[in-house]
N, C-alpha and C positions, 0 to 999 in steps of 0.2 A: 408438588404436582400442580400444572396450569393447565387448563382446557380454553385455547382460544376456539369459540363458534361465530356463525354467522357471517363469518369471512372472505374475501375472494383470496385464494390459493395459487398461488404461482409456484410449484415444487422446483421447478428446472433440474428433474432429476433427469435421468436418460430417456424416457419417454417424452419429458416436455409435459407431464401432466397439471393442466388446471382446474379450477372448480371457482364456480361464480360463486358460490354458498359454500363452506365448508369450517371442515376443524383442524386443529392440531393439537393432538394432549402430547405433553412433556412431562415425562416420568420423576418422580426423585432422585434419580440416579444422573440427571440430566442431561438426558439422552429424549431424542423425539421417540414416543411409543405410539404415536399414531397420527394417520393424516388421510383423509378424506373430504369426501363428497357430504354434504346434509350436516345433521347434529350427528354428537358420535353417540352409538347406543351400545355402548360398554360401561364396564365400571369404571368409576370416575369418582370415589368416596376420599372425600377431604379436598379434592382439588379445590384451586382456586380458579371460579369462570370469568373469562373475559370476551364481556361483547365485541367484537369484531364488525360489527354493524358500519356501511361506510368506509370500510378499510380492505386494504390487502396487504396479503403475508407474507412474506417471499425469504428466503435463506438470507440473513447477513451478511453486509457487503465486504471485501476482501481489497482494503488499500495495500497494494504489491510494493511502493516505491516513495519514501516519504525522507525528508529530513528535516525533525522536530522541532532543533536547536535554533531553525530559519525563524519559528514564531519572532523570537527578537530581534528580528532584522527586517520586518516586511515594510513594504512601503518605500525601498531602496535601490537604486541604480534601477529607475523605471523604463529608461530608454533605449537600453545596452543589449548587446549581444553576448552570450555566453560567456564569451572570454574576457568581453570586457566587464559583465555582470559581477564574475568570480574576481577577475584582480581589484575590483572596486571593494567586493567585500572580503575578501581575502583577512585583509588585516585586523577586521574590526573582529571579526571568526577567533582570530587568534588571543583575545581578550576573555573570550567563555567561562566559565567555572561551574562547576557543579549545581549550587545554586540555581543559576540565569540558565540551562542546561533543565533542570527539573522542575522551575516554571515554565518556560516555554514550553515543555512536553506534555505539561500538564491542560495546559490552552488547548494545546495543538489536538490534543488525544478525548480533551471532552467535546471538542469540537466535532472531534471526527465521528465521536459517537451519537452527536446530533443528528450527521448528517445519515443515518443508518449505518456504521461501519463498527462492527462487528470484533473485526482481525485486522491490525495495524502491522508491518515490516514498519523499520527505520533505519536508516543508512546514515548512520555517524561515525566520521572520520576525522576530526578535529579536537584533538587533547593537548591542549596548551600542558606542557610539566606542571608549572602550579591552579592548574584549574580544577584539582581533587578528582573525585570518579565518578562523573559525568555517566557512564554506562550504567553504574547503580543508580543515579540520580533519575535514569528517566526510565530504566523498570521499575523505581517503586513509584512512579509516575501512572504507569499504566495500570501496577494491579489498585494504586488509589480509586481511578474510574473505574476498572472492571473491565476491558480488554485483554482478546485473547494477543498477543503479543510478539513479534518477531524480532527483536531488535539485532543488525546485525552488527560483529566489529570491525569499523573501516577502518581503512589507514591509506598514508602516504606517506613515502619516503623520497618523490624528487623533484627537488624544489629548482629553483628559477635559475641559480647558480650552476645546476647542473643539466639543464635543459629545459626544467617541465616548466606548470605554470604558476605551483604558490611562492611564495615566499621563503624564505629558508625557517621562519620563526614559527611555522604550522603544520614541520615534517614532522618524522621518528625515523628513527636511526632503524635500520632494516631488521638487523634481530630484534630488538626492544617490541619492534610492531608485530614482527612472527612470535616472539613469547609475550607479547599482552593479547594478541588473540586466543593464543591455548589456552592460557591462565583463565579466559571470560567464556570461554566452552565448557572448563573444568568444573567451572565456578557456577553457572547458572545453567546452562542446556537442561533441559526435560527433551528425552525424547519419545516419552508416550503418546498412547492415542491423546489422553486428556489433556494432553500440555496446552498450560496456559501463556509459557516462553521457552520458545528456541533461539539459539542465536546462530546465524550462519557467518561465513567471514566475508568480509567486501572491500578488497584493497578499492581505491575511489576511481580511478580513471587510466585509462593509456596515458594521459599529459599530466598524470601526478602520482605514479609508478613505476618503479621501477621494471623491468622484465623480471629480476630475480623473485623480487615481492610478488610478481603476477604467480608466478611460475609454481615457487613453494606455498603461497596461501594455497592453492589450488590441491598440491598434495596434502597439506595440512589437512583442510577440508574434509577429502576423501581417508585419508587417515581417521581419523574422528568422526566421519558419517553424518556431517551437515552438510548443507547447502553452501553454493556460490553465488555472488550478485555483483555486478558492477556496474557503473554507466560505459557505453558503448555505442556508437554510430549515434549521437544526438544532435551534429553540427556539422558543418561542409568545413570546420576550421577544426578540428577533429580528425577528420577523415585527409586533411594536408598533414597534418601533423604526423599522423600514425605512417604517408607513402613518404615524407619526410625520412623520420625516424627509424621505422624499420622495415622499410621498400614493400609495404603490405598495406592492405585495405585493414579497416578496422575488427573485422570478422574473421578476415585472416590471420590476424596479430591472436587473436583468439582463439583460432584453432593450433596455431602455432607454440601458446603456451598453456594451451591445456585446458581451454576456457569454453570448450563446447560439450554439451551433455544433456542430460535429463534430470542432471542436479544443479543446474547451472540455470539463474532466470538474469536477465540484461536488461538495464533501463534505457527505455525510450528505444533503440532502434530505428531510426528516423531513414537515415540514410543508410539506406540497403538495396544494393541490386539483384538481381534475381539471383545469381549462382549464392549471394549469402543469406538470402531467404530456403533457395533452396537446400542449403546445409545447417540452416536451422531446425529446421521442419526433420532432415534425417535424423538428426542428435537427439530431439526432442527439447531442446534449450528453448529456457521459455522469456516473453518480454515482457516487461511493464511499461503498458502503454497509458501515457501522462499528458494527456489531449491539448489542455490549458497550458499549461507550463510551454510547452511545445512553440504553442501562441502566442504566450505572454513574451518569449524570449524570440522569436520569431526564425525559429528553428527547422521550419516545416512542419510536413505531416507523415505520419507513420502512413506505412503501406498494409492497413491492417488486414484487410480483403486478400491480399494476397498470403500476408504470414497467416490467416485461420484457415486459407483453402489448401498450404500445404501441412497443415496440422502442427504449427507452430502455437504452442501452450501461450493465451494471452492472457493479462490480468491489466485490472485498473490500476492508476495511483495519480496520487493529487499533486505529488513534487515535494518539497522543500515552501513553505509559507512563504519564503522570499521570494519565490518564482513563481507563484500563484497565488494569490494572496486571500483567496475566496478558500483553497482548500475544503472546499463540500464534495462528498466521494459520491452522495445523490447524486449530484449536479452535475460529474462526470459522466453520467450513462449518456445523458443528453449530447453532452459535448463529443463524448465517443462517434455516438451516433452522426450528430452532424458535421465530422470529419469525417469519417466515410464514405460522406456521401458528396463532400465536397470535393474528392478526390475520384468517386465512381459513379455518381447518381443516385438517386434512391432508390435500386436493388442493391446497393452496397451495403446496408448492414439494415435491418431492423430492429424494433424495440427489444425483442425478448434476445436477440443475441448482443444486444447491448446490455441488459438483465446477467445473459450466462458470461459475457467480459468481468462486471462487476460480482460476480458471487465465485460460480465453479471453477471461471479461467481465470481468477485468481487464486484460489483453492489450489490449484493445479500447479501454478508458480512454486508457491511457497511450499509442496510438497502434502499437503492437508486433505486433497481431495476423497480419501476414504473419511475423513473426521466432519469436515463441513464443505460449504458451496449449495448442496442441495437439503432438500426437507426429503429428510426416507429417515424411516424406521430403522431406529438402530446410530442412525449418524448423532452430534452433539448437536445439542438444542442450539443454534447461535441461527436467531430467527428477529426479523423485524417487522410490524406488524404500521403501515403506512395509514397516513387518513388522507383519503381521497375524494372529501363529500363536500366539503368548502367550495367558494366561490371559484378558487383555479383550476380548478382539480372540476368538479359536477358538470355532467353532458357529455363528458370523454366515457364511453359506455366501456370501453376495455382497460381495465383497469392497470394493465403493465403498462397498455399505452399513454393512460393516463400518468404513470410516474415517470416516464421515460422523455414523453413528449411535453408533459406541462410542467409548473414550474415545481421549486424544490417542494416537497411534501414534508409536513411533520410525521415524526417520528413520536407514534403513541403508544408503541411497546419496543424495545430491545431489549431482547437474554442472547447469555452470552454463558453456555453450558446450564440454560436452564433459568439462569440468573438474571433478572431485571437490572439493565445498567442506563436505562431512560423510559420512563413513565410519563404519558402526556405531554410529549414535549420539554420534560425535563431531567437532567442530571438525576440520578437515586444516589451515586455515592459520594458526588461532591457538588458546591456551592458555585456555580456559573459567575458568580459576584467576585468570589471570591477567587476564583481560578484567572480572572481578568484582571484585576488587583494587581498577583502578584507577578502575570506577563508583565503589565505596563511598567512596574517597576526593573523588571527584570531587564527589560529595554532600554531605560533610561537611564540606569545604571551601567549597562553597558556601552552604550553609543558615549556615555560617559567619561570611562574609564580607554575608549579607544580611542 
């Protein structure tokens, strides 16, 4: 049991309730048993108390859109556009092994739980034949730090020879990828409340997919009762590709094969016009909007004021390390924010719906929103508890606004079902030293070997 006091409270439950002063006790069972205003004047015998003085609490942040395996690769093809981003590193991709695979994820994922992130997705699609099993390598990645966990299984199957854009040496032969996606549902999915890993399936792209592979992952999917993810509308060379290809807009190619729904979240979204915003928002299909990335590849900007006014499910994410090389899911609120507003003014989005992008409306994405997103009674502890009283941070008297508006904040509690997975600014279940160690090797062994 923990009783955090003295705290300002951000719930982001459906009322939006806050508390400049307040508590949260987390039960044993770990589950939040309570949250309020003041101290709490219940029983509270054996808890462990944590001052809260200078800090705020807010629900655990929810990265929707990531790919881990990039840790090894950052700092590459800096000046490129998408397409030419991917063919540059294309190759070096196809060199991975389990290994370089479960350091990089291991970087990537205590990183992310520096940066207050909570619940991680990962979108890995790249299984070199002799590169071992990469998919186990970077879940026992996650439950090493303590993250709640999504990892899904990507694939491609059409390579350069036959249109798309990899290479022919970083496909799968189309059944091989439709029975190693079963095999890794059969094999790991939890689908309880308390699950600490689901795995949904996510063929990778319209330009490194097949239709067939679109078409049956998607029954597969539904078959089996997980979730859908792919990239979709990210690039204006994307969206030629797909009227190219299959005389359709990229939303269309997605309704076409079965790819719009409320089980169904899309990375990035960039490029959407209104009639495919507006059949987002019908289906309830949701997006992972990846603000940096976007920029760093100079992709545009999402239209996110429009996909949250027609009730299009949005969640945060950091991208792939390669195409963001900061990966801080804090850091993203900000940037959410100020994309918004570069596109609409500053009525376009404020702090605390940059707050509910990062926690609920990512929540929502990955199907969780009865488990986490918000602090209420009853939901899983996955709660971060910010310090705001430092030099960057002190004189921002609102304190969302303070995490929102200034710069990243240390993380001096995350539980994750209850569970401490960073203390004071640091790692509890693994060695930051260490976890950097075996990235930099992981890197140089592979740029190595490619």
């Amino acid at each position: 049991m923990i009783l955090v006091e003295n705290a300002a409270i951000a719930t982001v439950d459906p009322a939006g309730r806050e508390f400049t002063s307040g508590h949260v006790l987390v039960g044993d069972d770990g589950r939040i048993a309570a949250v309020g205003a003041g101290p709490f004047t219940g029983t509270a015998e054996g808890a462990r108390r944590i001052d809260g003085t200078g800090c705020l609490v807010t629900p655990g942040l929810v990265n929707t859109h990531h790919h881990l395996y990039q840790w090894a690769t950052r700092g590459l093809a800096l000046d490129e556009t998408l397409f030419g981003w991917l063919t540059t590193l294309y190759p070096i991709w196809g060199r991975l092994d389990a290994e370089i695979v479960g350091a990089a994820a291991g970087a990537g994922l205590g990183w992310l739980a520096l940066s207050g992130c909570t619940t991680s997705m990962d979108h890995h699609y790249v299984f070199p034949r002799d590169g071992g099993d990469v998919l186990a390598a970077e879940i026992e990645a996650a439950r090493a730090i303590g993250l709640r966990f999504h990892p899904t299984r990507g694939s491609m199957d059409l390579s350069r020879k036959d249109g798309g854009l990899p290479p022919d040496h970083v496909v799968e032969d189309t059944d091989e990828a439709l029975a190693a996606t079963e095999a890794a549902i059969d094999h790991w999915h939890d689908p309880s409340p308390e699950s600490m890993l689901r795995i949904a399936v996510a063929p990778c792209s319209p330009f490194s997919v097949t239709t067939r592979l679109m078409t049956e992952s998607a029954e597969l999917a539904r078959r089996k009762g997980v979730r859908l993810h792919t990239h979709l509308a990210e690039t204006d060379d994307e969206e030629e590709f797909c009227l190219k290809q299959f005389g359709c807009t990229p939303v269309e190619y997605a309704e076409r094969v079965g790819w719009l729904g409320d089980d169904v979240w899309l990375a990035h979204g960039v490029h959407l016009d209104d009639s495919a915003i507006t059949k987002l928002g019908a289906t309830g299909t949701g997006v992972a909007h990846c603000p940096s990335s976007n920029a760093r590849l100079g992709a545009g900007s999402a239209r996110v004021r429009e996909l949250l006014d027609h009730g299009v499910p949005v969640g945060l994410g950091v991208d792939g390390a390669a195409s963001q090389e900061v990966s801080h899911l804090g850091a993203e609120l900000r940037q959410a924010l100020y994309t918004a507003r570069s596109r609409g003014g500053p009525q376009a989005m404020d702090a605390r719906e940059a707050l509910r992008l990062g926690t609920v409306g990512g929540a929502r994405c990955l199907g969780r929103q009865d488990d986490i997103g918000s602090l209420e009674p009853g939901k899983l502890a996955d709660l971060v508890m910010w310090r705001l009283d430092g030099l960057g941070h002190d004189g921002i008297d609102d304190k969302v606004a303070a995490l929102v508006f200034g710069p990243p904040a240390r993380v001096d509690l995350a539980l994750v079902g209850g569970r401490p997975v960073v203390e004071r600014g640091e790692l509890t279940n693994a060695d930051a030293d260490t976890l950097t160690a075996r990235a930099r090797a992981a890197h140089r062994r592979l740029l190595r070997v490619a």
